[in-house]
Every structure is written in C-alpha cells, then in structure tokens.
C-alpha positions, 0 to 999 in steps of 0.5 A: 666431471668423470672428463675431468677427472681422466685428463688430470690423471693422465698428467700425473701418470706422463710426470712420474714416467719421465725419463730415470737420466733426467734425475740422475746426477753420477758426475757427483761422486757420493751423492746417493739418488733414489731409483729411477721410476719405471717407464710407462709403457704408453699413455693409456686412456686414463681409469675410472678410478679418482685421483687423490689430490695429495698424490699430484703434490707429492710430484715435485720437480727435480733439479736438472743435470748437472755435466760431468766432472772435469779431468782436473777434478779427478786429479784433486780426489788424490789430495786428502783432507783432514777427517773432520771434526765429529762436531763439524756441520760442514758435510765432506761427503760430496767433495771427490774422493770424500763419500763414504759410499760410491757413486750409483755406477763407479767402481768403488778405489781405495782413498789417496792419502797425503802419502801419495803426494810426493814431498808432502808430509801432511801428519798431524804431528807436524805443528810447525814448518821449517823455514831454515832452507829458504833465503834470508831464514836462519836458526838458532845455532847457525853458522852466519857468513857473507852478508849475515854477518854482524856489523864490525870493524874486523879485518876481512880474511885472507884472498885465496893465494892458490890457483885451483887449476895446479890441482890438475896440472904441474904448478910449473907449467901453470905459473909458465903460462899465467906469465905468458898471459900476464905479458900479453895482457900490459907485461909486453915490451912496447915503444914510441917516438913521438914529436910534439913540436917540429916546426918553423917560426916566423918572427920580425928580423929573423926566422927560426925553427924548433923542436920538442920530441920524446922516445921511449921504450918498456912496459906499463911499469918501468921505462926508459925514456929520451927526450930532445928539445931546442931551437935556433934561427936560419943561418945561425949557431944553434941558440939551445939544444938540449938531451935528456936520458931518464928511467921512468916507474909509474907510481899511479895510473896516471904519474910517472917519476923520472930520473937520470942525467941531462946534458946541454950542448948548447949554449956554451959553456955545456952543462951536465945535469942530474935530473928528478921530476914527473910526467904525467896526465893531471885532471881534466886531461892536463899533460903536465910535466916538471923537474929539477936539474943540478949541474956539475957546477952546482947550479940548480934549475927548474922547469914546468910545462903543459898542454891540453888537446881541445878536441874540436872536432874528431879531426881538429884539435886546438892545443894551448901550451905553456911553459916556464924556466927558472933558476936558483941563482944567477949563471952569467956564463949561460946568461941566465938570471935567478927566478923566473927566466924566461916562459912560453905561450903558445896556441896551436891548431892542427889537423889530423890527417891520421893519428899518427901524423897532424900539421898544425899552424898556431903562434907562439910568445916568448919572454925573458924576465928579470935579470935574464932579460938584461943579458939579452938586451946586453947582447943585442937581442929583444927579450920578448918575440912573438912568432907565427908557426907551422909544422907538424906533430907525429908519432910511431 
C-alpha cells in the first residue's frame, strides 16, 4: 500500500511541475493568467507522507497554446469601438486594444481612438450620415440640372457661341485658322468630269454612237455644273446634241437642285432653254435625275432618268438604265408629239479595270410613241430600235 501510495504521489508532483509556457497565453492581450508554478527541481523518490485525494482533482488540465496574433490583427487595435453599455453581457476585455489591463509582459499604450482614423468621424452625435456627395443623391433645396431635371416641354438652352480657345489667343487669328480647317475638312474647292455613256451601238440598217457626260466643279455646297448628251449614226448629221449649264445648291446630304440654260444644237431649228430640275441619290442607292426646260419659244418639255450600280462582284457591275422624254404640246418644227416622246431602256455590264476606267457591253431599246412616232415614220425611219452596245465608262 506504502508502494502504492509513493507512485501516485510522484505523478502528482511531475503534472504541477510542468513547464509555465505551456499555460500561458500572452498572444491574447488582456487575458490575465495566474503565475506559473515553480519547477521541480528533480523528481525525488516520493514521501512517506499520504496524499490527500482531493489534491490530485484539483489538477486540471489546462488549454493548449494558442499561436500568436497576426500582424493584421495588431492594425485592428487602432479601430475603437463603442464603450459598451453598463448592462451589456458581452465582455470587450479580450478583444485587441479593449483589456483594462495589459498583457503579462506588453508594454502598457495608451488606446487609439476613432480620431486616429483619418476621414472617420465616429462621435456619438452623428445619428445620420450625409448621402448628398453620392451619385443620384440629392437634398432638399438642391439645384437639379442635366438628367435630374423633371420632365417638360421647354426649350432646351442656347449652345455656347464662344470658342474657349480666344481666350488665349487674338480671336482674329483663331477664326483665320477655324476657316482654314473648315476648307480642309469639305470647303475645298473640288472637280469631276465624268462620262456615264461613251459608246457604239450596233442596230439593224445602220450603226450608231452615243454619249452622256457631266463636269463640275465647287464644294459640297454650291456648284456648277456642264452636262452634254447626244447621238447620231455613221455617216450621217448628228440626230441630237445637246449642252446644259447649271448652278447646283445641295439642299440635303443626298438632293441637289439646279438651274440654268440649255441650248440644243441639234435638231434644227436650235432651241434655248431655261432649266430647273435636281439631281440626286434616291433610297435604295437610285441615281435619279429630272427637270423642265422652256424654250425660247414657249415650248415646255420635260425629262426623267435613272440607274442603279449592281454590284456583282468588287469589279463587275451590272447597270439597268431608263429614261423618259415628254412634252406639253406638239412642235412639229423638231418632230416632237405632246406626251410622252420617246423612252430608253437600257442593261449594262461593265468591268472596272480601275475605278476610274470601266468597258462595258450591254443592249439598249428605244421607242418613239404617240404622235412622235407618226413624224418618224412620215420621215422614213422605224420608231422603235433595239441596239447592241459597247463602250466605255470613265471619270477624273
């Protein structure tokens, strides 16, 4: 019993003589831990003296170590909190910063407050917060402006007439060079000559040749404008010839209207015409073009044409053409009828060797009608012709 007694007493005294680190927790600031027990000197055959059982349950076993705290908990000490309420039951003593004491071993700083917090007004008088710096918040008695504004019907204001750089520089030479950008920009002075139709057509009797050109020259605005057509047969007088001088004003991205004179030298008697009409790209990429003429002689005639590029392919475009003359009475001095004179429907095909120069082959229907035709025939000729054509289309 004596032998039994000695070993149990030799365990109790190797658990109180454990090492002081092993209970210690200082990576928990505040937490306040009783003093670590004295180190056995050496484990010394035990006393003869009995061992109270009430003395080895008083020996508990103690919670292990916990590691120490992470940097970025020392940055939270700096955020203060609240004092809690006198009644609260949740203990702030070991939260970082919080303890009333110091750690066993830390040296004892003075508490950041919410000051230390740059931007940060955490004062207990501040019950609300103000939202009028974010986007979409306003506040009674702001000014609304742009989108906040309330629906309505008024006018919207004025655009700024002022050019900001005149504040720099002498306004002089500043609305010198916004002319000179404004020319580089569409004011410049630009030309084209371009012939839609230069070619020979093949017809059943006698063969013939044709042409259709315009030139002009200006800006995007205003422009002047020559046009020619005609045609005739080998080895004869020229049947039709015909030259236009026009002044052209865009009144759209797309319209022209034109103006001027046009004079016919043949047929014979000539004519003089005043000229009125447009010219311009129709939806669906259409050229069209019309306008009226009045004669020196009172006559009044009409005319109306089209054509569309089909692009077949990046080089190969096929062009259907028409083309309508009228007139307002008879002139049996040029053998034209009242109403609808004559008309053209054409089907072309070129080939752009270059943008700029294309030959094409296509065929062409003519017809007279009413009492147009009956002069025709008076003279001998047919009213209708179907003619085969080649030629070429060109522009600089």
């Amino acid at each position: 019993m004596n032998r039994l007694l000695a070993a149990f007493a030799a365990t109790t005294a190797l658990a109180l003589g454990m090492p002081a680190s092993a209970q210690d927790m200082p990576g928990m600031p505040g937490m306040k831990m009783p003093a670590p027990a004295k180190k056995a000197a050496a484990a010394r055959p035990a006393a003869k003296k009995p061992v109270e059982k009430k003395a080895a349950k008083k020996a508990t076993r103690r919670p292990a170590p916990r590691r120490a705290p992470a940097p970025a908990a020392d940055a939270m000490r700096s955020m203060a909190m609240p004092a809690a309420k006198p009644d609260s039951t949740t203990s702030m003593s070991a939260m970082p910063g919080m303890g009333d004491k110091p750690a066993a071993g830390a040296k004892a700083t003075p508490p950041e407050g919410p000051q230390s917090m740059p931007g940060m007004d955490m004062s207990s008088d501040h019950r609300a917060h103000d939202m009028s710096s974010m986007p979409g918040m306003t506040t009674p008695g702001m000014v609304q402006t742009g989108t906040g504004l309330p629906a309505g019907d008024a006018p919207a204001p004025p655009p700024p007439m002022d050019h900001y750089a005149d504040r720099f520089f002498p306004a002089s030479d500043m609305s010198r060079s916004r002319a000179a950008m404004m020319r580089e920009q569409g004011g410049q002075t630009l030309y084209q000559v371009m012939f839609n139709l230069a070619e020979v057509q093949a017809r059943a009797g006698r063969d013939g040749y044709r042409w259709d050109g315009e030139a002009w020259v200006g800006g995007d605005i205003n422009r002047l404008w020559l046009k020619s057509e005609g045609e005739g047969a080998f080895r004869e007088s020229v049947e039709s010839a015909e030259v236009q001088a026009l002044y052209s004003r865009a009144i759209g991205p797309y319209f022209n209207v034109q103006a001027g004179v046009r004079h016919d030298f043949q047929p014979s008697p000539t004519r003089t015409y005043a000229t009125v009409g447009f010219e311009g790209l129709a939806p669906y990429m259409f050229e069209v073009e019309g306008a009226l003429f009045l004669s020196n002689k009172g006559e009044v005639l009409g005319r109306l044409e089209g054509y569309y590029d089909q692009r077949l392919t990046q080089r190969l475009i096929l062009q259907p053409r028409v083309e309508f003359n009228l007139s307002a009475q008879d002139v049996p001095e040029i053998r034209l009828g009242s109403g609808l004179t004559d008309a053209e429907l054409g089907l072309r095909l070129r080939y752009e060797v270059s943008r700029q120069f294309a030959p094409y082959v296509g065929v062409s229907y003519q017809a007279k009608t009413g009492r147009t035709a009956d002069f025709a025939r008076a003279d001998g000729k047919d009213p209708t012709t179907t003619s085969f054509v080649a030629g070429v289309r060109f522009w600089f």
